[in-house]
C-alpha positions as CSV (number, residue, x, y, z in Angstrom):
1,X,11.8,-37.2,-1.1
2,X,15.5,-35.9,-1.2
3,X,15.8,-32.6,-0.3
4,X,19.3,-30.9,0.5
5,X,18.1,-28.8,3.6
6,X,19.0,-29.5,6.8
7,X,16.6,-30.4,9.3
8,X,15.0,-27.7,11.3
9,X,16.4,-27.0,15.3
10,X,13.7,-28.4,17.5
11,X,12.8,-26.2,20.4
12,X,13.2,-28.5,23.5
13,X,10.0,-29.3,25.3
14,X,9.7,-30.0,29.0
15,X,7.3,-33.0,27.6
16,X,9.0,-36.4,28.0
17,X,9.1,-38.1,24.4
18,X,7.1,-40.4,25.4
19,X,4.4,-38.4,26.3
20,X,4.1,-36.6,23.2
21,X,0.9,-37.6,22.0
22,X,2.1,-37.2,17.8
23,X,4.6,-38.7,16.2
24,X,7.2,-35.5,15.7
25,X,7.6,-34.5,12.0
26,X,9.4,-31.4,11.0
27,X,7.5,-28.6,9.5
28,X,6.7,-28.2,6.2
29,X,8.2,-24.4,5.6
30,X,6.5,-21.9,4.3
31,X,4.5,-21.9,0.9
32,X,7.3,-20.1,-1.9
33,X,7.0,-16.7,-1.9
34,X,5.5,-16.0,1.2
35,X,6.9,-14.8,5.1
36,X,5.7,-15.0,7.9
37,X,4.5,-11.2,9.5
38,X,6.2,-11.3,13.0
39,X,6.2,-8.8,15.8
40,X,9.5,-6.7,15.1
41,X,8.2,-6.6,11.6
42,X,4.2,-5.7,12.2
43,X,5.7,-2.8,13.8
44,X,7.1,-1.5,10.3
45,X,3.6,-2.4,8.8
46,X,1.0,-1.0,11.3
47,X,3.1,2.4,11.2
48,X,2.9,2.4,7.1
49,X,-0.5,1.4,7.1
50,X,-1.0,4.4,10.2
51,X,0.0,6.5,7.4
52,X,-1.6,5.2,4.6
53,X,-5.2,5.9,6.6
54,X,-4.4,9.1,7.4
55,X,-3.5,10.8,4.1
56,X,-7.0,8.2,3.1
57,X,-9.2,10.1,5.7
58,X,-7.8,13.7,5.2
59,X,-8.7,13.6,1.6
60,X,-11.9,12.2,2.2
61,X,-11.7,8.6,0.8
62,X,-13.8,5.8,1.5
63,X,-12.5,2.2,2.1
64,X,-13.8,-0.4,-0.5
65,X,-12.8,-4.2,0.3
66,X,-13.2,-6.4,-2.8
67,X,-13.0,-10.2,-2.8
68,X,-9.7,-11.7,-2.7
69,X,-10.9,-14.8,-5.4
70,X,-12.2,-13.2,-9.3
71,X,-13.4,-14.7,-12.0
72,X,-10.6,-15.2,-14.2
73,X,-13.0,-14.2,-17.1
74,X,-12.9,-10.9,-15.4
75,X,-9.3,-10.2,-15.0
76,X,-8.9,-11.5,-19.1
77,X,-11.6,-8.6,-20.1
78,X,-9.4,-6.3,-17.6
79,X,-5.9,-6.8,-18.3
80,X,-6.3,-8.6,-22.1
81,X,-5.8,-12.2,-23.7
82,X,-2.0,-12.0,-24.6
83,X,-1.5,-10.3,-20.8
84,X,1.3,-12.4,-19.0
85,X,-0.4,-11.4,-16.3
86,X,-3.3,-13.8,-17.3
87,X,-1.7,-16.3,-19.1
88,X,2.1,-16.7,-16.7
89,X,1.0,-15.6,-13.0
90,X,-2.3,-15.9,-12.1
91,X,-2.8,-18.6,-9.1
92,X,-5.7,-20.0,-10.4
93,X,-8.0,-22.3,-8.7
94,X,-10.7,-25.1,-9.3
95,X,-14.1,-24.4,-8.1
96,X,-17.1,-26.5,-7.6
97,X,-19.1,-25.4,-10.2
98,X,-16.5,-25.4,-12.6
99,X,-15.8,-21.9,-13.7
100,X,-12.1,-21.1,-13.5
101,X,-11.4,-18.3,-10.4
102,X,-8.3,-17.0,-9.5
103,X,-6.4,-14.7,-6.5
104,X,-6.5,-12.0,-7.2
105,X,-3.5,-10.3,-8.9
106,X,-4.8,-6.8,-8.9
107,X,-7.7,-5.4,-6.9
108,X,-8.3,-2.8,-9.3
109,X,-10.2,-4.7,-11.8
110,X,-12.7,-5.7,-8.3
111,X,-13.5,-1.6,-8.4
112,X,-14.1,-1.7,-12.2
113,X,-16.7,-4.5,-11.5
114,X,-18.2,-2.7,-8.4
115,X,-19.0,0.3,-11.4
116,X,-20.2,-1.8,-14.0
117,X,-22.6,-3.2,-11.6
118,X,-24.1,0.1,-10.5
119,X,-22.9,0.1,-6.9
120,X,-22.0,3.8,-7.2
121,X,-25.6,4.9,-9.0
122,X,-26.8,8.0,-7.7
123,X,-23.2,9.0,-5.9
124,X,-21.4,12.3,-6.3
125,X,-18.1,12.3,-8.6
126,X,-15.7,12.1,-8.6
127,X,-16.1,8.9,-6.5
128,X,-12.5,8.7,-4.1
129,X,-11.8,5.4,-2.6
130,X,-9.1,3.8,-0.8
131,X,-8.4,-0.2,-0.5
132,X,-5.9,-1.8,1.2
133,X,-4.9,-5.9,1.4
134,X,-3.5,-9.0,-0.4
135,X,-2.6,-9.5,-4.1
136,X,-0.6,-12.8,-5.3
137,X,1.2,-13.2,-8.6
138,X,3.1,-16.1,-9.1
139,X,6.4,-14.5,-10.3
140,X,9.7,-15.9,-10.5
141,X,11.6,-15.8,-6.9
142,X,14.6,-13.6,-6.3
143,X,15.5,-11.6,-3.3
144,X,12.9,-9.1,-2.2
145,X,10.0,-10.0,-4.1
146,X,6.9,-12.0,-3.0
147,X,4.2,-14.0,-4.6
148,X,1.8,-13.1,-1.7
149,X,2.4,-9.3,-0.9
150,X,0.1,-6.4,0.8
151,X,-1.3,-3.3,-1.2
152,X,-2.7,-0.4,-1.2
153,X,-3.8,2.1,-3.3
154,X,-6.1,5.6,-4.3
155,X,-8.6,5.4,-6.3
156,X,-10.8,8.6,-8.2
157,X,-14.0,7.7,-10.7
158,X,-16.4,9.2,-12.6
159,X,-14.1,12.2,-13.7
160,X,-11.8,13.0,-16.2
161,X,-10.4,16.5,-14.5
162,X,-6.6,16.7,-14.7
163,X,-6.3,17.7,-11.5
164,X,-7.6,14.6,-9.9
165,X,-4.1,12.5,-11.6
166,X,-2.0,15.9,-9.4
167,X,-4.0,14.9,-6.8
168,X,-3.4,11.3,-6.3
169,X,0.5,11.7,-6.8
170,X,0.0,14.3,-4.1
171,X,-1.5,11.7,-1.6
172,X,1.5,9.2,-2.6
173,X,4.0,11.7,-2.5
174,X,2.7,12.9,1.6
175,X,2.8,9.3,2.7
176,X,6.4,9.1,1.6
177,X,6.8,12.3,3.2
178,X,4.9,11.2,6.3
179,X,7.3,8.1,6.5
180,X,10.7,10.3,6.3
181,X,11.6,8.8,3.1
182,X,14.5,10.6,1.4
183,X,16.1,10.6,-2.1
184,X,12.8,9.6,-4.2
185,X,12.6,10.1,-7.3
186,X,8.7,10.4,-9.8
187,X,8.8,9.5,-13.1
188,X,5.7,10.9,-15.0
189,X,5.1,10.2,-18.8
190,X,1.7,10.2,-21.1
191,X,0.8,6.8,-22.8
192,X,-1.9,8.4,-24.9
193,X,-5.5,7.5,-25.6
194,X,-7.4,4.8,-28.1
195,X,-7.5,7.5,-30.6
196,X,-3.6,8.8,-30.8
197,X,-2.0,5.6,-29.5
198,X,-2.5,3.4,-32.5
199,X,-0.2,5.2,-34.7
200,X,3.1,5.3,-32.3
201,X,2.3,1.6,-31.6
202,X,3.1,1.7,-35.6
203,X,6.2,4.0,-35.5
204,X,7.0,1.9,-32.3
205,X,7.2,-1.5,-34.3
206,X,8.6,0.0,-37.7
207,X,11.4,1.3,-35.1
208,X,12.3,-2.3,-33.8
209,X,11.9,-4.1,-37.4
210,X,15.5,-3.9,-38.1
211,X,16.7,-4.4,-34.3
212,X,14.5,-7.3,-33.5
213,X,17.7,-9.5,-33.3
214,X,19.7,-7.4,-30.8
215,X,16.7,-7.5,-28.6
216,X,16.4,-10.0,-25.4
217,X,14.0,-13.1,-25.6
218,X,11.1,-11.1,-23.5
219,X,10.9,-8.3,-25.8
220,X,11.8,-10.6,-28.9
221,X,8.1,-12.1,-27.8
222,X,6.0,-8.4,-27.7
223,X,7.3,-6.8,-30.5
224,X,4.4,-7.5,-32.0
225,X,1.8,-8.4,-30.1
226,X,2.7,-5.6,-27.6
227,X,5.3,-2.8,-28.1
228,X,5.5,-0.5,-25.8
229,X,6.6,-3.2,-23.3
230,X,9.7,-2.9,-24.9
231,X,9.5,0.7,-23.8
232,X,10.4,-0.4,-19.9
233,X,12.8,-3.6,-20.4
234,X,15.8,-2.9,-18.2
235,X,18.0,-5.4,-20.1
236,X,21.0,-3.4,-20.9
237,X,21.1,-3.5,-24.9
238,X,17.0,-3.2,-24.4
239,X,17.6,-0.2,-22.7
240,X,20.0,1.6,-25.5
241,X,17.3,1.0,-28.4
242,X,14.3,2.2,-26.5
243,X,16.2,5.6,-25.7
244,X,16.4,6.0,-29.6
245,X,12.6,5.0,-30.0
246,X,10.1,7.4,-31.4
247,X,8.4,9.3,-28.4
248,X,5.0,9.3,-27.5
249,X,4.9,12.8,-26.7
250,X,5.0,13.7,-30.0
251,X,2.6,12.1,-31.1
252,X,-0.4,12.7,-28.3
253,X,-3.5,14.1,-29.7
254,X,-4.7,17.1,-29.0
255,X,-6.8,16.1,-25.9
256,X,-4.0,14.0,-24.3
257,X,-1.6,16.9,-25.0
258,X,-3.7,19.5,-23.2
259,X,-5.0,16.9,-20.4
260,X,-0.9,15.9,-19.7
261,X,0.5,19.5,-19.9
262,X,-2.8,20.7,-17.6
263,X,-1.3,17.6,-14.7
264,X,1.9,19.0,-14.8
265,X,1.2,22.6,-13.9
266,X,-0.8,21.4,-11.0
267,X,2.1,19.2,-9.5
268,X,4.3,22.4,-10.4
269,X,1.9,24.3,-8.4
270,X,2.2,22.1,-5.7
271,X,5.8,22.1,-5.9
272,X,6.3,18.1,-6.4
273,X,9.2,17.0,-7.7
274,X,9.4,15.2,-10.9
275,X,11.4,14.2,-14.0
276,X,9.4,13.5,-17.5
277,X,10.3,9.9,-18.6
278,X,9.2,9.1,-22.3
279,X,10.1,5.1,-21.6
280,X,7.7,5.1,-18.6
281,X,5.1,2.6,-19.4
282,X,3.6,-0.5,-16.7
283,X,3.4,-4.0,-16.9
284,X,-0.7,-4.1,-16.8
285,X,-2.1,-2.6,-20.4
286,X,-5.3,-1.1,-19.1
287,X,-3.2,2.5,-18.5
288,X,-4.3,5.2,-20.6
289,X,-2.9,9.2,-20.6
290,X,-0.7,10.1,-17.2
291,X,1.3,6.9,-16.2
292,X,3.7,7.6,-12.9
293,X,5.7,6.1,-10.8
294,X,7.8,6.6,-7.3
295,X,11.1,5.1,-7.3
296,X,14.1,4.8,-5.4
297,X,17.1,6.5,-5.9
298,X,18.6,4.7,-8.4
299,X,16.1,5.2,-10.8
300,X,15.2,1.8,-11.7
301,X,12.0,-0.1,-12.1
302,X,12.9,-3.0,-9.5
303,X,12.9,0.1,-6.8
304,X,9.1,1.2,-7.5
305,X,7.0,1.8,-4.4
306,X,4.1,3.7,-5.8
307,X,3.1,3.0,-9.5
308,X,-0.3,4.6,-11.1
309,X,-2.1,6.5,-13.9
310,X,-5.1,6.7,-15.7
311,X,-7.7,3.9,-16.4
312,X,-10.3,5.5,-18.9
313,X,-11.2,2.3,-20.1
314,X,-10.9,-0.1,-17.3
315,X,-15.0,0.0,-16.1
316,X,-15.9,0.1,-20.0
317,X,-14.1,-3.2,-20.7
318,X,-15.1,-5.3,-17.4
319,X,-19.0,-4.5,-18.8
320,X,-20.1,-1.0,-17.5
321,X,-20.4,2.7,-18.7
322,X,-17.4,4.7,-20.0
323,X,-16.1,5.7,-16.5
324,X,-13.0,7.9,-16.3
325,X,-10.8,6.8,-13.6
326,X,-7.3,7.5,-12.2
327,X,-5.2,6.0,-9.1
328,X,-1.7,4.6,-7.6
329,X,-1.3,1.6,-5.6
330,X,1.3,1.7,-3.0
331,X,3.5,-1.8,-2.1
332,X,3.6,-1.7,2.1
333,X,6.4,-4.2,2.1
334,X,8.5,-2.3,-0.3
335,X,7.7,0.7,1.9
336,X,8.9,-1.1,4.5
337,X,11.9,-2.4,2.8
338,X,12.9,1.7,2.0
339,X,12.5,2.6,5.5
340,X,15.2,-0.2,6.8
341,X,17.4,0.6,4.0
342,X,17.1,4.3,5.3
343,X,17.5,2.9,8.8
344,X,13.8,4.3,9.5
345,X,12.7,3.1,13.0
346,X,8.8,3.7,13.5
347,X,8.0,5.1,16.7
348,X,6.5,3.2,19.4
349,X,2.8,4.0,19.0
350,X,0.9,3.6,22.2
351,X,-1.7,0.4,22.3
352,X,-3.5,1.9,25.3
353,X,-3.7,4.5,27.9
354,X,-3.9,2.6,30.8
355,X,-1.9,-0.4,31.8
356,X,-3.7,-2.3,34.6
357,X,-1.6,-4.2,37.5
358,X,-2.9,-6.7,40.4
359,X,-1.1,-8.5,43.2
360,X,-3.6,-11.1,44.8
361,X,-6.1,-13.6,43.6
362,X,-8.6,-11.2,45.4
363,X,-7.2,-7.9,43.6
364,X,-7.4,-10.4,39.7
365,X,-11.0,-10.8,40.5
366,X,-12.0,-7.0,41.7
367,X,-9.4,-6.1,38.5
368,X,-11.8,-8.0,35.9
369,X,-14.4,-5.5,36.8
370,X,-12.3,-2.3,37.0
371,X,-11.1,-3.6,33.5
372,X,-14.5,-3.5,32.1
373,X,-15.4,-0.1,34.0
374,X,-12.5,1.4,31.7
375,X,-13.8,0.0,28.9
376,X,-17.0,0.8,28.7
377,X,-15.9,4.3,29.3
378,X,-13.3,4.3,26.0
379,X,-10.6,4.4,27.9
380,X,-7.9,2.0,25.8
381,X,-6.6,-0.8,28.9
382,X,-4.4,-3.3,28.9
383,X,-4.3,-5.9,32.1
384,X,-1.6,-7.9,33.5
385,X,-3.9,-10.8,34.5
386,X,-1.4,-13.8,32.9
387,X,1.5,-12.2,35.4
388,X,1.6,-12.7,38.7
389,X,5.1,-10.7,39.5
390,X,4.6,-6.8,40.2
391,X,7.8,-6.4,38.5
392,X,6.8,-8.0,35.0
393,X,3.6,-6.5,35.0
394,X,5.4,-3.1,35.8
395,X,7.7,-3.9,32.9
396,X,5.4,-4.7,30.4
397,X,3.9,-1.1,30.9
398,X,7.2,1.1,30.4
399,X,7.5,-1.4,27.3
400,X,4.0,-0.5,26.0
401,X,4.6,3.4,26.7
402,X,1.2,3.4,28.4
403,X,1.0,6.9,30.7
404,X,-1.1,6.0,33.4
405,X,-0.5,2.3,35.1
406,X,-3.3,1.3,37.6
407,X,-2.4,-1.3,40.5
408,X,-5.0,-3.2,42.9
409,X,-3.9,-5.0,45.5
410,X,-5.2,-7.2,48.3
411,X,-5.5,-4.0,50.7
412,X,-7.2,-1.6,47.7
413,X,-9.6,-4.3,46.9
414,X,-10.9,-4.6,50.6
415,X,-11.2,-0.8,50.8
416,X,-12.8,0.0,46.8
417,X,-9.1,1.8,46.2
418,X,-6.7,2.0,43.7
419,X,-3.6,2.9,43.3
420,X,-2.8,5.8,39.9
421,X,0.8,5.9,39.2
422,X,1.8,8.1,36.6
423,X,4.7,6.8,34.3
424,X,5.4,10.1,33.2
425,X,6.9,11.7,36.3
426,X,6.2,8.4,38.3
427,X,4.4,10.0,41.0
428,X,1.6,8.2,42.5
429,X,-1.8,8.1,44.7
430,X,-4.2,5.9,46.3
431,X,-8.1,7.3,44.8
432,X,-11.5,5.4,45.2
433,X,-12.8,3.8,42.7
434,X,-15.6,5.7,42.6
435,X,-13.5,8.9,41.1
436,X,-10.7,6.2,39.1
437,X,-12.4,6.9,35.6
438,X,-12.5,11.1,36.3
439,X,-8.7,10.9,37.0
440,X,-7.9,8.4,34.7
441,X,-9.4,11.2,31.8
442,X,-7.4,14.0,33.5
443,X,-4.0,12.0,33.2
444,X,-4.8,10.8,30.0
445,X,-6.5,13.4,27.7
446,X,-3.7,15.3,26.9
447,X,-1.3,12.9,25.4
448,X,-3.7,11.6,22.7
449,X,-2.6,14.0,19.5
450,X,-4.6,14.0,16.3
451,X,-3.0,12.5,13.1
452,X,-1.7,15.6,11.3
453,X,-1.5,15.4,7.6
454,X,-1.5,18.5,5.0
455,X,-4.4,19.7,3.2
456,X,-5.7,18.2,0.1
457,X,-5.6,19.7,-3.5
458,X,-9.0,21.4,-4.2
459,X,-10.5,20.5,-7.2
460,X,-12.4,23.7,-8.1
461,X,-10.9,26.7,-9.1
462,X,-7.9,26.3,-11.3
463,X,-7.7,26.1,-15.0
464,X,-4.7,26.3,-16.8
465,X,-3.1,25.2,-20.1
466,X,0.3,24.2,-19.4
467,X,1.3,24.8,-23.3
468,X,4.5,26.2,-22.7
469,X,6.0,23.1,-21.0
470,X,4.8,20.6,-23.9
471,X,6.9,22.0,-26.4
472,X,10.2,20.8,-23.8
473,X,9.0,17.2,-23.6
474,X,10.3,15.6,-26.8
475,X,14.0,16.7,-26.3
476,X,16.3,12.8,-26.2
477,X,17.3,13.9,-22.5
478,X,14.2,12.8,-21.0
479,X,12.6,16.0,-21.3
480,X,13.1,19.0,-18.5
481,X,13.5,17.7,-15.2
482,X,11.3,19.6,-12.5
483,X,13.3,18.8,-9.1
């Protein structure tokens, strides 16, 4: 097959060619769409995903894990028939018995299931989660965007309190904080409900009758079928007719009105910064009331690193009780991506508290044992037992950060000894083995530190109206800004 790369470099082996037990062949790259995770990377990644289970645990959410492959009759109930998401990028798959399953695109739709099957009977509500893993789309490649990409998100069921859509933002908003993220911007903006959305889906396509020629080919397509995606196209003459569109603001009913005005005093409250953005709508149609996003500085949609909202309707649809939900998923690799264009290093977190050295055959032996007496204690090790040098093993240690290196040589193994050398001040002492664990603790204890994340938003005790900011929120300059 023709192909206008050029052959990969081959890493020379110390093999003679005629040794090699396989004909050589080059690799077959990568699938489209996907990269490979490597070291200097997975340190970006294990610090946002550090993160990510902190603000989880201090706002006491569970971790759910759905499975990866659905049923695509599932994600058709979730996202509808005409979705692109369905229809353009699902990766779907054959299976054995013949009913058509996909990868998943969104893991949402897994939690609506989880509901509708009564996993949750009997539970307190609100229900808070917290997932984390792979979605895959098959989406048109450009720079910076993957087929196969790592998510997380928040999730809150089983009540329809407005303080619970504050509260989520609030848990995105600390892990941006957490990571030292500057400059971000959140959008916030009130899609409505099945009761008042009908009729500005109406004023919405009476608005683009007489402009459906100046439109692009995408929006050309939903002006019918689905409107308010024309609401977030970022095609320049797209962009100038949705500004003049009606806004759905005005025409909320009188639940969505109180329910949108009641989320923004709480994120006043919590002194959040946010502008009102009466084109913000998402890609995925099962969004009802508060939609949001976190963006980058410039604004636009392409930047997103948190997007959320309300899914009212999401566990009704899939097959289970009306369930009132609300949630944001998070995109680590974008998160990444922000924190290298911010030249954000993470910090070097510390694998283990102990590195542990030997010198002799004699010592590796009497070191396998030591190694599991630290162990089984707790006490996080890591051993030098593929080095032979002193000087590598040594090396490895100040790489790792570890405070406390042990080393057993020859001599210490004859006598049950071993040598503590603290990397801190790099003083060190020969101790028995019998008292290593007891000074290992004492060295050790006080450099572990707690992961420290603010407090979460209680969801008792405040009840407010908001009225007087609604009246502000249909003015053409995207409403008042709250920065």
């Amino acid at each position: 097959m023709a192909t206008n790369q050029k052959p990969p470099v081959l890493v020379t082996s110390d093999q003679p060619e005629e040794e090699r037990r396989f004909e050589h062949k080059p690799t077959e790259g990568l699938a489209p769409g996907t990269v490979h995770y490597l070291p200097d990377r997975e340190r970006y990644l294990a610090w946002v995903r550090f993160n990510v289970s902190g603000v989880a645990t201090t706002h006491e959410l569970s971790r759910i894990e759905t499975p990866i492959l659905d049923k695509v009759a599932t994600l058709t109930r979730a996202f509808g028939e005409d979705s692109p998401l369905v229809n353009d990028l699902l990766y779907k798959i054959s299976s054995r018995g013949g009913e058509a399953v996909a990868l998943r695109p969104d893991v949402r739709p897994g939690i609506a299931r989880a509901f509708a099957m009564n996993e949750f009977s009997g539970k307190d509500k609100p229900i808070r989660l917290w997932h984390r893993g792979p979605v895959f789309r098959n989406v048109a490649l450009k720079a910076g965007v993957q087929r196969q990409f790592e998510v997380f998100g928040f999730e809150l069921l089983g009540e329809l309190n407005p303080v619970l859509d504050a509260q989520v933002i609030q848990m995105a908003w600390k892990v941006i904080k957490n990571l030292g993220l500057e400059k971000m911007v959140i959008n916030v903006n009130s899609v409505g409900c099945l009761d008042c959305r009908p009729e500005y889906l109406k004023q919405l396509k009476d608005h683009y009758e007489n402009r459906q020629n100046a439109l692009c080919k995408e929006c050309r397509k939903y002006r019918n079928t689905n409107p308010l995606k024309l609401l977030a196209c970022e095609e320049e003459k797209c962009v100038r007719h949705a500004k003049e569109a009606p806004q759905i603001i005005d025409n909320l009913c009188e639940a969505c009105h109180k329910h949108f005005s009641e989320v923004l005093e709480f994120l006043d409250d919590l002194e959040i910064p946010y502008s009102l953005n009466p084109q913000l709508v998402h890609d995925i149609d099962y969004y009802t009331r508060t939609v949001f996003a976190i963006l980058g500085e410039s604004g636009e949609r392409s930047t997103a690193l948190f997007t959320g909202g309300r899914y009212d309707d999401l566990v009704e649809k899939i097959g289970g009780r009306p369930t009132s939900a609300v949630g944001v998923t998070g995109g680590i690799d974008r998160l990444v991506m922000a924190m290298q264009e911010q030249s954000i290093k993470p910090p070097i977190i510390r694998r283990a508290d102990v590195y542990l050295a030997q010198l002799s055959a004699m010592a590796k032996k009497k070191a396998l044992k030591v190694f599991e007496m630290l162990r089984d204690e707790g006490i996080h090790v890591i051993e030098g037992f593929g080095k032979n040098a002193i000087t590598l093993q040594m090396e490895q240690a100040v790489k790792l950060g570890v405070p406390v290196t042990l080393i057993l040589g020859q001599k210490e193994a004859l006598e049950d000894t071993i040598i503590l050398r603290d990397m801190v001040n790099g003083v060190q002492e020969i101790v028995p083995l019998s008292k290593m664990i007891t000074e290992v603790k004492k060295k050790t204890d006080h450099v572990r530190q707690p992961f420290k994340v603010a407090a979460p938003l209680p969801v008792e005790g405040a009840a407010t109206t908001g009225s007087h900011r609604m009246g502000k929120m249909s003015n053409r300059n995207n409403g008042r800004d709250k920065k």
